[in-house]
DOVO-612319 format. One line per 3 residues: number of its first residue (from 1); for each residue x, y, z of N, C-alpha, C, O, CB. Coordinates in Angstrom, 1 decimal. Glycine has a CB too. Example, Ala and Ser with C-alpha at 12.3 -4.5 7.8 and 13.67 -1.06 7.14 Angstrom:
2
1	13.2,-5.7,7.8,12.3,-4.5,7.8,13.2,-3.3,7.8,14.2,-3.3,8.5,11.3,-4.5,9.0 ~ 12.8,-2.2,7.1,13.7,-1.1,7.1,12.9,0.0,7.9,13.4,1.1,8.0,14.1,-0.6,5.7
This chain:
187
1	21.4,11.8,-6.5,20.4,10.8,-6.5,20.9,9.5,-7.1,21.1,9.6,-8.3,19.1,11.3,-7.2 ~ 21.3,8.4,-6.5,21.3,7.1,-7.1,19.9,6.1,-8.0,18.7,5.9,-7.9,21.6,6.3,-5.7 ~ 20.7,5.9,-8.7,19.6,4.9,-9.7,18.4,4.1,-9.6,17.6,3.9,-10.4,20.2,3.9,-10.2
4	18.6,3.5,-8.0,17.6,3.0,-8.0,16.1,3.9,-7.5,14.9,3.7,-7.5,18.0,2.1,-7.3 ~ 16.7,4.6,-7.3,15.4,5.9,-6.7,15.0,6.9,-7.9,14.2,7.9,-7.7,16.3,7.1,-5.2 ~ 15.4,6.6,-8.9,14.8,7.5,-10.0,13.4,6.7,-10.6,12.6,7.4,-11.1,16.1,7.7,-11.4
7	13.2,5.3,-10.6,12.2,5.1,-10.3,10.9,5.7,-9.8,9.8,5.6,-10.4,12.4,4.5,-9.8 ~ 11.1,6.2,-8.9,10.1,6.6,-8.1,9.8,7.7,-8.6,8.7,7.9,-8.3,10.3,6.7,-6.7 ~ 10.4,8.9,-9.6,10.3,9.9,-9.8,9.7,9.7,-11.3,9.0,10.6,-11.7,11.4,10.5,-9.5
10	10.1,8.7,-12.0,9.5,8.8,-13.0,7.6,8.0,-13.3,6.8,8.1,-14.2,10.6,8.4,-13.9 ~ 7.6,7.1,-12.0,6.7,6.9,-12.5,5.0,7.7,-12.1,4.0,7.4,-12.7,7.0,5.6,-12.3 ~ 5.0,8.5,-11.1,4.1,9.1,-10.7,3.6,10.0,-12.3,2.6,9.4,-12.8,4.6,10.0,-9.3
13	4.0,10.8,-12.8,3.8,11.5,-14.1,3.1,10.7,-14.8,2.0,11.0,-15.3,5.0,11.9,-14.7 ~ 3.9,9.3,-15.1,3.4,8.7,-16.1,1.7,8.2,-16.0,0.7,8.3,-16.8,4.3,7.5,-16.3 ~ 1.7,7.6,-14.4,0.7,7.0,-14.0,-0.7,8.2,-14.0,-1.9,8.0,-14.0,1.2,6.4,-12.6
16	0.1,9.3,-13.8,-1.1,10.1,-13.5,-1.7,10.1,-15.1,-2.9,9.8,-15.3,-0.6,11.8,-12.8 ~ -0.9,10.4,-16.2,-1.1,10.5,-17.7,-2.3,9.1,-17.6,-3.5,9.5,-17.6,0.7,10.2,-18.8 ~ -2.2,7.9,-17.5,-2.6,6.8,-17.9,-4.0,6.6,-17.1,-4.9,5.8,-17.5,-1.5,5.9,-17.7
19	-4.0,7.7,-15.6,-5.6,7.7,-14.8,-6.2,8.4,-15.7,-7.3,8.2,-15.9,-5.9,8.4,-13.2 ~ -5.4,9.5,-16.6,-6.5,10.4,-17.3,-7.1,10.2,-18.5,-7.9,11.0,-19.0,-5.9,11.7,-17.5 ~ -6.7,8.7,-19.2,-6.6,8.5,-20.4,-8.2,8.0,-20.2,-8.7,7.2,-19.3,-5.3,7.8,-21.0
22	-8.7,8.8,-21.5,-10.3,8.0,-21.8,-10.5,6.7,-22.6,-9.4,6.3,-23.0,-11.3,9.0,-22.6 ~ -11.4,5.8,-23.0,-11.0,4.7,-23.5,-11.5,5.5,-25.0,-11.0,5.2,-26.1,-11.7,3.2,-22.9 ~ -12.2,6.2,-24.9,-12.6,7.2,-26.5,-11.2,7.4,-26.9,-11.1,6.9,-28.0,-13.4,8.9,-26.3
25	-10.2,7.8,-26.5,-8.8,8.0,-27.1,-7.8,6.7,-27.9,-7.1,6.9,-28.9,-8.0,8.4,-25.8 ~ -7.9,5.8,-27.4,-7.9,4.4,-27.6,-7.0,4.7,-29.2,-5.8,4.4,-29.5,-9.6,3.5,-27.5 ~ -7.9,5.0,-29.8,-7.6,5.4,-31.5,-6.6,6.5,-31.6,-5.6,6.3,-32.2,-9.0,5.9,-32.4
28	-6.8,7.7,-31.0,-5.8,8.7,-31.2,-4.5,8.2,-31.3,-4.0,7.4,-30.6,-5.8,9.5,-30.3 ~ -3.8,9.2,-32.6,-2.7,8.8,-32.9,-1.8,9.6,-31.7,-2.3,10.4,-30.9,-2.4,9.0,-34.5 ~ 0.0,9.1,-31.8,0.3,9.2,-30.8,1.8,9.7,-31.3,2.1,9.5,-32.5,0.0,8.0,-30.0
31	3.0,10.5,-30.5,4.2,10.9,-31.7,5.2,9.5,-31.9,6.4,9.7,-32.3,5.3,12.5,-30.9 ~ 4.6,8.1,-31.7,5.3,7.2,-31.8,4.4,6.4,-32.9,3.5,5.6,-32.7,5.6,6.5,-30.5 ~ 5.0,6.8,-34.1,4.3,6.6,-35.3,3.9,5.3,-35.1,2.8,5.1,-35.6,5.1,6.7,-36.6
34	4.3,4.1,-34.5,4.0,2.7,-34.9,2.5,2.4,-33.9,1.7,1.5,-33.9,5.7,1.4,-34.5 ~ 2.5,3.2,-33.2,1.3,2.9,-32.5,0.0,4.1,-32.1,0.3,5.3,-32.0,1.8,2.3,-31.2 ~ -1.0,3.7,-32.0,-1.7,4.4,-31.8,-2.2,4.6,-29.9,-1.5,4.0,-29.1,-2.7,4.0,-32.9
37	-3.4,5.4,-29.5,-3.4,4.8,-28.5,-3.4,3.8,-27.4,-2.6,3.6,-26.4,-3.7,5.1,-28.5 ~ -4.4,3.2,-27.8,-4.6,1.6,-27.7,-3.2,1.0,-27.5,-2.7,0.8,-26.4,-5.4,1.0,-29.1 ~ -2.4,0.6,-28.8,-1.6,0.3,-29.1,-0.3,0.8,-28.0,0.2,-0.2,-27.5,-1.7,0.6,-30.4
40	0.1,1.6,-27.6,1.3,1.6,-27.3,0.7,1.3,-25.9,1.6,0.8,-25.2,2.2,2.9,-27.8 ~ -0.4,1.5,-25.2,-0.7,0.9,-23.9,-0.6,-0.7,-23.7,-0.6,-1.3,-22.6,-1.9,1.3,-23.5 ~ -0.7,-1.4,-25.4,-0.8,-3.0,-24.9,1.0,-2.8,-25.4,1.6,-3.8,-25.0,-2.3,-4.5,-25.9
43	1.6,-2.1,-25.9,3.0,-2.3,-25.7,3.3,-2.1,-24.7,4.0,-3.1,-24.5,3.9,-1.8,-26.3 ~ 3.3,-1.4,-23.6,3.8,-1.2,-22.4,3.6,-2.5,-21.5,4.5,-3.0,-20.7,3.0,0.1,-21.8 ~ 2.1,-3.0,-21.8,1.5,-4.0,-20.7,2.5,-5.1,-21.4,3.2,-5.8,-20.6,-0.6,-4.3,-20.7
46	2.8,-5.6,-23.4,3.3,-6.7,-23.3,5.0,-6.7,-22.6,5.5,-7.7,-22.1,3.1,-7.2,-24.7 ~ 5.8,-5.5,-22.6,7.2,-5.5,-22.1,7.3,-5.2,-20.7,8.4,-5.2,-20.2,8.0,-4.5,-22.8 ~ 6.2,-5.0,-19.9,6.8,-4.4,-18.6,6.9,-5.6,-17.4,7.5,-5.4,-16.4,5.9,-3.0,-18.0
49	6.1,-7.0,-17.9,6.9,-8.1,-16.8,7.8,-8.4,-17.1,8.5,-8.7,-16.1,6.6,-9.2,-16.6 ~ 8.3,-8.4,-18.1,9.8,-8.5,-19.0,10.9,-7.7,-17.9,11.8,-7.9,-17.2,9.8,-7.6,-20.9 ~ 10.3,-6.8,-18.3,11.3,-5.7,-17.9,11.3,-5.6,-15.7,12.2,-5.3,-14.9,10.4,-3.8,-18.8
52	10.0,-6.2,-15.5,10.1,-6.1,-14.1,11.2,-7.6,-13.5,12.1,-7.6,-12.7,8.2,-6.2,-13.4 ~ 10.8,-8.5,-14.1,11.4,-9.9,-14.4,13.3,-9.4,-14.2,14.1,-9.8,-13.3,10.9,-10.6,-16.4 ~ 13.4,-8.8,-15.0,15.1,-8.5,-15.2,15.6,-8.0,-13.7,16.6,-8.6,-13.3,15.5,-7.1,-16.4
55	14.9,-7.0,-12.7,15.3,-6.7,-12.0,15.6,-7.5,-10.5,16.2,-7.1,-9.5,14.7,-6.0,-12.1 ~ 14.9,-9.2,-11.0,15.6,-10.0,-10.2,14.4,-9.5,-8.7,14.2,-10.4,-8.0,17.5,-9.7,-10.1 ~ 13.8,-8.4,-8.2,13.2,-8.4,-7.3,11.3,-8.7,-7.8,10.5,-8.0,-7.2,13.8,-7.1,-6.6
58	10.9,-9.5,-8.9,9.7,-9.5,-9.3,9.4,-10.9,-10.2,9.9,-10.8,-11.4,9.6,-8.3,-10.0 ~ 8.6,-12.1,-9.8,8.0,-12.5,-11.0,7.4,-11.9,-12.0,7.0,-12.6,-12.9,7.3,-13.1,-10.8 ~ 7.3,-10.7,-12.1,7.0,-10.0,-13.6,5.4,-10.3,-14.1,4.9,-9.6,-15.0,8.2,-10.9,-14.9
61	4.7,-11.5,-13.3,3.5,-11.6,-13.9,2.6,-11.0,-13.1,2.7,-10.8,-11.9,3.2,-13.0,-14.1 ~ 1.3,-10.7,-14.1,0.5,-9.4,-14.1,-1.0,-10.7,-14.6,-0.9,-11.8,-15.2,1.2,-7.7,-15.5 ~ -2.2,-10.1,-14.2,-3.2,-10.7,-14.7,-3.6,-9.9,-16.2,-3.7,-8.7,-16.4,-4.4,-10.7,-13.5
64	-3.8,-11.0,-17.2,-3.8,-10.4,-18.8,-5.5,-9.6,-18.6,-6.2,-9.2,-19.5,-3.8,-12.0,-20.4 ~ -6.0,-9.7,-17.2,-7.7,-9.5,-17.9,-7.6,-8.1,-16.9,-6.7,-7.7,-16.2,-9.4,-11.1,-17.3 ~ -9.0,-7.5,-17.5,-8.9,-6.3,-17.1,-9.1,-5.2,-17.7,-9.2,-5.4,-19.0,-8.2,-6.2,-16.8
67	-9.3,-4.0,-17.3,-9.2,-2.6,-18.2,-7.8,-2.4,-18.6,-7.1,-2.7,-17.7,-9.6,-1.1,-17.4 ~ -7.4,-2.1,-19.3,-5.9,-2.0,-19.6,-5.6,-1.2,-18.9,-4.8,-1.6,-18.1,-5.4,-1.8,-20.7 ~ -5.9,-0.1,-18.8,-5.4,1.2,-18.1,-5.4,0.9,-16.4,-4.6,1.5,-15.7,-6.6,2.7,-18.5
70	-6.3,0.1,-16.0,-6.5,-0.2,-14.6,-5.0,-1.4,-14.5,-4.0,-1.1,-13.9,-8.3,-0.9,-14.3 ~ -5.1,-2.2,-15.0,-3.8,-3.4,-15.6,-2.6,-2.3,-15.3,-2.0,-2.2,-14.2,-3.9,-4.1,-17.7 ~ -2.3,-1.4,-16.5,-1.2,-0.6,-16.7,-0.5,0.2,-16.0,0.7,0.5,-16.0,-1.5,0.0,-17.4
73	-1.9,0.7,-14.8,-1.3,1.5,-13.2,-0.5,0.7,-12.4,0.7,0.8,-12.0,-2.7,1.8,-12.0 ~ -1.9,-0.5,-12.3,-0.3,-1.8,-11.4,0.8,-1.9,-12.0,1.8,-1.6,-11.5,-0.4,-3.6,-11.4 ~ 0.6,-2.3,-13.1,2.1,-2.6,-13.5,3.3,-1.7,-13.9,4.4,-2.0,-14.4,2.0,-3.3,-14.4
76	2.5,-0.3,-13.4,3.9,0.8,-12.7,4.0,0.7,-11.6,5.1,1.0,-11.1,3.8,2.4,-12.8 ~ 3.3,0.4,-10.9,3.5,0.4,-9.4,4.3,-1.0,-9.3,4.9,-1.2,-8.2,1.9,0.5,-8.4 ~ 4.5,-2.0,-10.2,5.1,-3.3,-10.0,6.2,-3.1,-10.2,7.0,-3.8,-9.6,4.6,-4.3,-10.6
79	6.7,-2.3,-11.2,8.2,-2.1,-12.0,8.8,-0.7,-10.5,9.9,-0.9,-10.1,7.9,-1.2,-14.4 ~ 8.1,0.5,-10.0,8.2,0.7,-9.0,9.0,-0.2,-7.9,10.2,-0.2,-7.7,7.1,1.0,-8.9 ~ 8.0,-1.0,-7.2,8.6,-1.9,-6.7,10.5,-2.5,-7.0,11.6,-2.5,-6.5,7.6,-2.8,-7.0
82	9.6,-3.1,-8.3,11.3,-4.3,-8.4,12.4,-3.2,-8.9,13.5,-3.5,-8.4,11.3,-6.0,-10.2 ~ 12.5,-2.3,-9.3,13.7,-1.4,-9.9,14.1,-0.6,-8.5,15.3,-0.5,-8.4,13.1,-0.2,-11.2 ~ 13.3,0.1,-7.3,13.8,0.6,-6.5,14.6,-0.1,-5.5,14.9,0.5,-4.4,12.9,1.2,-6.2
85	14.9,-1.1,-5.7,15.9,-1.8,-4.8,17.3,-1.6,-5.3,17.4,-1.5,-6.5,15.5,-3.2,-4.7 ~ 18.3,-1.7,-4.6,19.9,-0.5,-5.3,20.0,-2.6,-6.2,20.2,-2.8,-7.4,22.3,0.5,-3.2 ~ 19.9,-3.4,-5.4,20.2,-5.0,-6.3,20.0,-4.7,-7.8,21.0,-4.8,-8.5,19.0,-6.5,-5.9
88	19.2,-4.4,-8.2,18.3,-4.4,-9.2,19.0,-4.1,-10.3,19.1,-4.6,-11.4,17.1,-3.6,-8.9 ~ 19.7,-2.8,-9.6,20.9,-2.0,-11.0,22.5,-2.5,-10.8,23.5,-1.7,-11.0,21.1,0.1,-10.8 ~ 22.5,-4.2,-10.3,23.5,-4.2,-10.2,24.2,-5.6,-11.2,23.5,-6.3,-11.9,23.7,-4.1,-8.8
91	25.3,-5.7,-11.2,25.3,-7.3,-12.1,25.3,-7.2,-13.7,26.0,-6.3,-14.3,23.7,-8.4,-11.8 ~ 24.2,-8.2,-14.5,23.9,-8.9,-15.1,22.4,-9.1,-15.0,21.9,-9.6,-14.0,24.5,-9.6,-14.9 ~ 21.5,-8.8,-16.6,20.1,-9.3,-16.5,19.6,-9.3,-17.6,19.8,-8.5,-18.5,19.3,-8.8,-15.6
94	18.4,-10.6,-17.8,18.2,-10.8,-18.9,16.9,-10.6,-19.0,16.2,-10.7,-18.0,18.5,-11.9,-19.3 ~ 16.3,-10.2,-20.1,14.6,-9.9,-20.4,14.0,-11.4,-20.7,12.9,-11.4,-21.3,14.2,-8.8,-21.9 ~ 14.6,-12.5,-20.3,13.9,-13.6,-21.0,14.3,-14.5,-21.9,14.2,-15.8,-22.1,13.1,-13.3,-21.5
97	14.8,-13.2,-22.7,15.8,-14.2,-23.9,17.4,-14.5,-23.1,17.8,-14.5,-21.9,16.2,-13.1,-25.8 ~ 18.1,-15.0,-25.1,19.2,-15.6,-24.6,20.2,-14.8,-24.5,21.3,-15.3,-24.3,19.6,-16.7,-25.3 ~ 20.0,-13.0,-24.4,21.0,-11.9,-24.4,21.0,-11.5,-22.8,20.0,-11.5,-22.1,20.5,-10.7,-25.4
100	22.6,-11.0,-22.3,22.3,-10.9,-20.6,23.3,-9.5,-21.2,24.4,-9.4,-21.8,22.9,-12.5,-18.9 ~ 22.3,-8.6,-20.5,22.7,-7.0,-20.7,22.9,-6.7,-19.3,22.1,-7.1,-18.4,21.4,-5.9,-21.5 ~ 24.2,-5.9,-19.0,24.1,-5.1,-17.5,22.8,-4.7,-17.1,22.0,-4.2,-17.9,25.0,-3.8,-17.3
103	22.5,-4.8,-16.0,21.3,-4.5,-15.1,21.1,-3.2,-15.4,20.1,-2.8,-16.1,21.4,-4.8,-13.4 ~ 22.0,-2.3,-15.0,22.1,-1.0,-14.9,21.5,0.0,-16.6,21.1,1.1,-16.8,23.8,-0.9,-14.3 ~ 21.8,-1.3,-17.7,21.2,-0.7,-18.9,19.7,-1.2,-19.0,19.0,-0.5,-19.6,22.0,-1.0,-20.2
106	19.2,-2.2,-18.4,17.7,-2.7,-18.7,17.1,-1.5,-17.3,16.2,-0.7,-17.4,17.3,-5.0,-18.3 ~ 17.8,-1.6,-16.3,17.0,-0.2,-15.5,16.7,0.8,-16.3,15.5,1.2,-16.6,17.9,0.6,-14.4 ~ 18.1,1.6,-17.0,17.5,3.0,-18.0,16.6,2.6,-19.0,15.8,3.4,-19.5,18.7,3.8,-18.9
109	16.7,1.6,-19.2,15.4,0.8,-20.4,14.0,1.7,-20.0,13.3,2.6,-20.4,15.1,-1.3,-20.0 ~ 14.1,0.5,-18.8,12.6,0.9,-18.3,12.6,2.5,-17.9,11.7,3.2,-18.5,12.1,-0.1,-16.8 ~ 13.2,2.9,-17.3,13.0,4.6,-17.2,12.7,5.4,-18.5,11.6,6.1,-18.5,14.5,5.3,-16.7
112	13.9,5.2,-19.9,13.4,5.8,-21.0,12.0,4.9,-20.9,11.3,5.4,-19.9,14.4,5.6,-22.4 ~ 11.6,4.3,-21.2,10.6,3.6,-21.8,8.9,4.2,-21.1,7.8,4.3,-21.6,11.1,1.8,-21.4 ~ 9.2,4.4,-20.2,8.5,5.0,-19.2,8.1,6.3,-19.4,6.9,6.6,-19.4,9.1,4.9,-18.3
115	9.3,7.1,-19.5,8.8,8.4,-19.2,9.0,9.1,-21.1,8.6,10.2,-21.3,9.8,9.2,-17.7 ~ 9.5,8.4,-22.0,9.3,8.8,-23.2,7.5,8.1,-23.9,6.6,8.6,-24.6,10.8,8.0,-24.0 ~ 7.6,7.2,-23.3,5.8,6.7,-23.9,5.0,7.4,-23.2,4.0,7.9,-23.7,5.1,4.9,-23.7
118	5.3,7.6,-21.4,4.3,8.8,-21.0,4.3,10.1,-21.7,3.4,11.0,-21.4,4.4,9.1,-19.6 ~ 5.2,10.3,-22.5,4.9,11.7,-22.9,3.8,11.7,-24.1,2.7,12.2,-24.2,6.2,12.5,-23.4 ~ 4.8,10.8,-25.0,3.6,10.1,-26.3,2.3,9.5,-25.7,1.6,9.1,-26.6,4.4,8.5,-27.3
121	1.6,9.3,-24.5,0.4,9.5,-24.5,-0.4,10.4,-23.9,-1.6,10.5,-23.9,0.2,8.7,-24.2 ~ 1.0,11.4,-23.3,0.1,12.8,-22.5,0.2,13.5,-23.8,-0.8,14.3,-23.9,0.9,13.8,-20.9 ~ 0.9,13.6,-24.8,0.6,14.7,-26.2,-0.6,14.0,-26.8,-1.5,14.7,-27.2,2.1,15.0,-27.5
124	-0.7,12.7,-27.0,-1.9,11.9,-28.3,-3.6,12.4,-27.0,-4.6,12.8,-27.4,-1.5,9.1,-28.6 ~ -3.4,12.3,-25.8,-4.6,12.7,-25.2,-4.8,13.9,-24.7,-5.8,14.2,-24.0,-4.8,12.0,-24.3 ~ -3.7,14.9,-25.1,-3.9,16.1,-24.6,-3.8,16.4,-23.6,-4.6,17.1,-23.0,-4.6,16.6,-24.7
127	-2.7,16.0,-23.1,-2.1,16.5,-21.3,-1.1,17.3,-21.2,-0.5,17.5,-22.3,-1.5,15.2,-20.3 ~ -0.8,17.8,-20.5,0.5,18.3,-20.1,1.2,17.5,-18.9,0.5,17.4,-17.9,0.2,19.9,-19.7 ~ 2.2,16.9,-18.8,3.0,16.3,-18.2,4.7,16.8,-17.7,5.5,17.4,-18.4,2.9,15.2,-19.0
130	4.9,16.4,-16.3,6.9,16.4,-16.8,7.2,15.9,-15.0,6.5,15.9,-13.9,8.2,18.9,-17.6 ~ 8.7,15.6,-15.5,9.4,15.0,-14.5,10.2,15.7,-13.8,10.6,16.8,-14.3,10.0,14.1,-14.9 ~ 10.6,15.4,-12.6,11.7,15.5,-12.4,13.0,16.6,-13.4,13.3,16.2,-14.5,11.8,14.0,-12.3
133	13.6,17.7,-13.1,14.6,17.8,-13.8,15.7,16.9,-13.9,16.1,16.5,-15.0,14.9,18.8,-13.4 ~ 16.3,16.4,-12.4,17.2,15.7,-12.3,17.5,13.9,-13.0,18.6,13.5,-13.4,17.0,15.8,-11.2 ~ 16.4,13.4,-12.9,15.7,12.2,-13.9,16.0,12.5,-15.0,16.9,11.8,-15.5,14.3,12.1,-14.0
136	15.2,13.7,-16.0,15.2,13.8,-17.3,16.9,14.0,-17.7,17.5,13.3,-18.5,14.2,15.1,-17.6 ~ 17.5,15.0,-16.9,19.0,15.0,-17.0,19.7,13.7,-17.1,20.4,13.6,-18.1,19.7,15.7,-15.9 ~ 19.6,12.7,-16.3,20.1,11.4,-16.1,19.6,11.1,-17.6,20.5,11.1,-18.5,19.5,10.5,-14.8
139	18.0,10.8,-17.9,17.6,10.2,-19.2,18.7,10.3,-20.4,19.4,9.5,-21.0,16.1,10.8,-19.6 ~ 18.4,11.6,-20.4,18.9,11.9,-22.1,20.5,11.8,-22.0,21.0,11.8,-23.2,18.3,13.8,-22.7 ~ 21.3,11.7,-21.2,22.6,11.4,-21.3,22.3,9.6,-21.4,23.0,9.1,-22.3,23.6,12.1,-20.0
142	21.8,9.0,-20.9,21.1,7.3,-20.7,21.0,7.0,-22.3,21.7,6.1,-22.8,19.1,7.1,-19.6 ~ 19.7,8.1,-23.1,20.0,7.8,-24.5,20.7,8.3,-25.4,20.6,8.0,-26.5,19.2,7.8,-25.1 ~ 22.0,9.6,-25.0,23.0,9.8,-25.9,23.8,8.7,-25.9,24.6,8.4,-26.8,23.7,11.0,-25.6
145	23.8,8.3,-25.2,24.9,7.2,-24.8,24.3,5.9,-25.5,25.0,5.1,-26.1,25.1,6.9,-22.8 ~ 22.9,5.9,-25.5,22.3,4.4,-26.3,21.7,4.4,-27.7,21.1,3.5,-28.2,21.1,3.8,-25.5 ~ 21.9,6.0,-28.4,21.0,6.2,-29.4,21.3,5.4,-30.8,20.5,5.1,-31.7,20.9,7.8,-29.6
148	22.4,5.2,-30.8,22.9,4.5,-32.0,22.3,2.7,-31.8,21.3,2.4,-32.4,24.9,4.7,-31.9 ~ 22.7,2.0,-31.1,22.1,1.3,-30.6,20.8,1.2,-31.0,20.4,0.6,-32.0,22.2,1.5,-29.7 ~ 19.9,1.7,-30.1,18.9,2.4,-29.9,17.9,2.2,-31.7,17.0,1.4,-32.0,19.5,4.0,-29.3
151	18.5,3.2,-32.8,18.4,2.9,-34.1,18.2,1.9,-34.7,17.4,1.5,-35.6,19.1,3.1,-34.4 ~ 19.4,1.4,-34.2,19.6,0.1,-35.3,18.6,-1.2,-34.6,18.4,-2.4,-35.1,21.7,-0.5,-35.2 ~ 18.1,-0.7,-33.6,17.2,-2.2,-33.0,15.9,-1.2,-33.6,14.9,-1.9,-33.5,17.2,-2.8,-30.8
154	15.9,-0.3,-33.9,14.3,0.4,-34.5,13.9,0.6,-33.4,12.7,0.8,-33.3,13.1,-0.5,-35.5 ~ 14.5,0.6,-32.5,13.1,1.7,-30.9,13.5,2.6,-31.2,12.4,3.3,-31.1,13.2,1.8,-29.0 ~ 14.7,3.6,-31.8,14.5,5.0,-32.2,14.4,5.1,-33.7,14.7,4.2,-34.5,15.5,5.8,-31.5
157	14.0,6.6,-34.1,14.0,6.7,-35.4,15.1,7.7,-35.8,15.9,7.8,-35.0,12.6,7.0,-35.7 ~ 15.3,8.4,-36.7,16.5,9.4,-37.1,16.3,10.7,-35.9,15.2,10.9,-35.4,16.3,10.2,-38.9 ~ 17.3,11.2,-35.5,17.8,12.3,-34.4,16.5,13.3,-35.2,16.4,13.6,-36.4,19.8,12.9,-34.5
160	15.8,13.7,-34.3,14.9,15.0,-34.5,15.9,16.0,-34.9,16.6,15.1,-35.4,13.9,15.5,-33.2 ~ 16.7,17.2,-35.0,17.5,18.2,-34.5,16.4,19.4,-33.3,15.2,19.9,-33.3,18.1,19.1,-36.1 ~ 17.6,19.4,-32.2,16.7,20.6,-31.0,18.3,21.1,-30.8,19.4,20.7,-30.8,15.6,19.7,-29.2
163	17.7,22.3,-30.5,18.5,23.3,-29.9,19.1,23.0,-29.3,18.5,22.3,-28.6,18.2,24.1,-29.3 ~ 20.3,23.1,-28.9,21.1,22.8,-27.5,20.4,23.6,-26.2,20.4,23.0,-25.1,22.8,23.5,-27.7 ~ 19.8,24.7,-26.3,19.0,25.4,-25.5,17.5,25.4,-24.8,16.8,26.2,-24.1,19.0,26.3,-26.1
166	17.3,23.7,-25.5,16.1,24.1,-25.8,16.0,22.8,-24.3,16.9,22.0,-23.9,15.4,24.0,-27.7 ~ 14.7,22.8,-23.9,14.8,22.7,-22.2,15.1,20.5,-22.4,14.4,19.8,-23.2,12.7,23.6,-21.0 ~ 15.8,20.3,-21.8,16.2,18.4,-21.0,15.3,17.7,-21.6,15.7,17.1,-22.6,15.8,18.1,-19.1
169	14.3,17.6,-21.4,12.9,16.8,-22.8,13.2,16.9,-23.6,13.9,16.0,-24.0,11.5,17.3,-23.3 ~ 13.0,17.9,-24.2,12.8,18.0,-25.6,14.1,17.7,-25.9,13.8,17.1,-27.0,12.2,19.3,-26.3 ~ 15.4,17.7,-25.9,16.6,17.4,-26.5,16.8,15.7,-26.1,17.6,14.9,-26.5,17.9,18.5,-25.8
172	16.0,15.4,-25.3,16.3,14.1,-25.0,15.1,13.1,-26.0,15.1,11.9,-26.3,16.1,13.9,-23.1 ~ 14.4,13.8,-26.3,12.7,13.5,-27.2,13.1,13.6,-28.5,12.3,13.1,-29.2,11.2,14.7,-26.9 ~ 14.5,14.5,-29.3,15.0,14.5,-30.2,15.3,13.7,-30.5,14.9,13.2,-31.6,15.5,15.0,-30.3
175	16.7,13.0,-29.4,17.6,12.0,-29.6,17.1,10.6,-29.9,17.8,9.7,-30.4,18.3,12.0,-28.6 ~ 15.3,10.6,-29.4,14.3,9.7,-29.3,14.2,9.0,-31.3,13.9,8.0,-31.8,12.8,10.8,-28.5 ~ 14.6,10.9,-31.9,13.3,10.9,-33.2,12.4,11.1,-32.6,11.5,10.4,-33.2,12.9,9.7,-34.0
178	11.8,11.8,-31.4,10.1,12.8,-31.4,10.9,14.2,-31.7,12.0,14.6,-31.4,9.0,13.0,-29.4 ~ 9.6,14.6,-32.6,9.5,16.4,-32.5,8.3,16.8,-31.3,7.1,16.5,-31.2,8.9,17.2,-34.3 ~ 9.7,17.7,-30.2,9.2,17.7,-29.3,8.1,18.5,-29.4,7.6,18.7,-28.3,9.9,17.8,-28.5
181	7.6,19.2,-30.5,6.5,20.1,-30.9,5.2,19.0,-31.4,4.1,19.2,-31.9,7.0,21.2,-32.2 ~ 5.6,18.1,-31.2,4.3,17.0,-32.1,3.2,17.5,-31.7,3.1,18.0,-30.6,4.1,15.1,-31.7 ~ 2.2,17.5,-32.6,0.5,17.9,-31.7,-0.1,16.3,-32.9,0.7,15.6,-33.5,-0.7,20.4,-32.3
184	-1.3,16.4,-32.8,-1.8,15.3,-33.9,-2.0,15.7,-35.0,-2.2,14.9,-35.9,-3.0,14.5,-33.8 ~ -2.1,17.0,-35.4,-1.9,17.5,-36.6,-0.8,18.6,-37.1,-0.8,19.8,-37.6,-3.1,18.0,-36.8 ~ 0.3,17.3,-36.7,1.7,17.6,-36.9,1.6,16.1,-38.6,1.1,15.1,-38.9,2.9,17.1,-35.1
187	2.4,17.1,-39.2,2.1,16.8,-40.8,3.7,15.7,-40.9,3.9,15.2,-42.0,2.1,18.8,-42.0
C-alpha cells in the first residue's frame, strides 16, 4: 500500500468514533492528559486546516460555526481529500509557519494524529475502535522513528513500556506515552 492511500483507511474509524460521540461526554476525561473531551475535539478542529493546507491539494479553511462534531466529520473528509493525492507526500511543506518539513513527515503527522486522538476519544466515550492492520504497522514504525522528537516538542509524553507481543496499537500507543489499558478510572 502507498502513502497516499493510508488516508483512507484511517479515517473511516475515527469518523465513525466522532458520529458516536454525545455532547454529554464533552467533559469526559480522555488518555491524553492535557485535554478533556471537548478539548481535544477543538484541538483537532484548531490543527487540521493546518495540516490539510500542507498538503498543497486544500485551502485548509473550514467554517468556525457549527456543532463541532458535525465541523469535525468534514474536516476528515477534507484532510481525506488533500492527503490522498500521491503529490501531497511528496517535496517539501509547511504548516504555516516559518519551518518547511518533508511532506511525507506532515502526511504521518496527520495519520498519527488521527488515528492516536481517535483512540483517546473512542476509550474517554467508551467505544471500541481499530484500523487497518497494515496502517497501524506503517504508524508505529512512523513514531519509532519520530518519538524522540516527538518528546521534546511535548506531543508525546515518556515511553509507556508494552510487550513486544503485545498487538501494533498498543506498542505504537506506548511509544505515544498512552497506557494502552487506560479506562477513566485509570489512577
Amino acid at each position: 500500500m502507498r502513502e497516499h492511500e493510508l488516508i483512507a483507511l484511517a479515517a473511516p474509524p475515527t469518523a465513525a468514533v466522532v458520529r458516536a460521540i454525545r455532547p454529554e461526554q464533552f467533559g469526559a476525561r480522555t488518555p491524553c492528559d492535557e485535554f478533556d473531551v471537548g478539548g481535544l475535539i477543538e484541538h483537532l478542529l484548531h490543527w487540521g486546516p493546518a495540516l490539510a493546507r500542507a498538503s498543497r491539494n486544500s485551502d485548509g479553511e473550514m467554517s468556525p460555526d457549527g456543532d463541532p462534531l458535525v465541523r469535525l466529520e468534514r474536516q476528515i473528509e477534507q484532510l481525506v481529500a488533500a492527503w490522498s493525492a500521491p503529490s501531497a507526500w511528496e517535496g517539501t511543506a509547511t504548516m504555516g509557519g516559518p519551518h518547511v518539513m518533508p511532506a511525507r513527515m506532515i502526511g504521518g503527522m496527520v495519520l498519527v494524529e488521527y488515528v492516536v486522538h481517535g483512540w483517546d476519544l473512542a476509550r474517554a466515550a467508551g467505544q471500541d475502535v481499530s484500523w487497518d492492520p497494515g496502517l497501524l504497522e506503517f504508524l508505529r514504525e512512523e513514531v519509532a522513528a519520530t518519538a524522540g522528537l516527538g518528546r521534546e516538542m511535548k506531543a508525546y509524553g515518556d515511553e509507556v513500556p508494552v510487550p513486544p507481543t503485545a498487538p501494533v496499537l498498543d506498542r505504537m500507543l506506548g511509544l505515544t506515552g498512552r497506557d494502552p489499558a487506560w479506562t477513566d478510572r485509570s489512577e
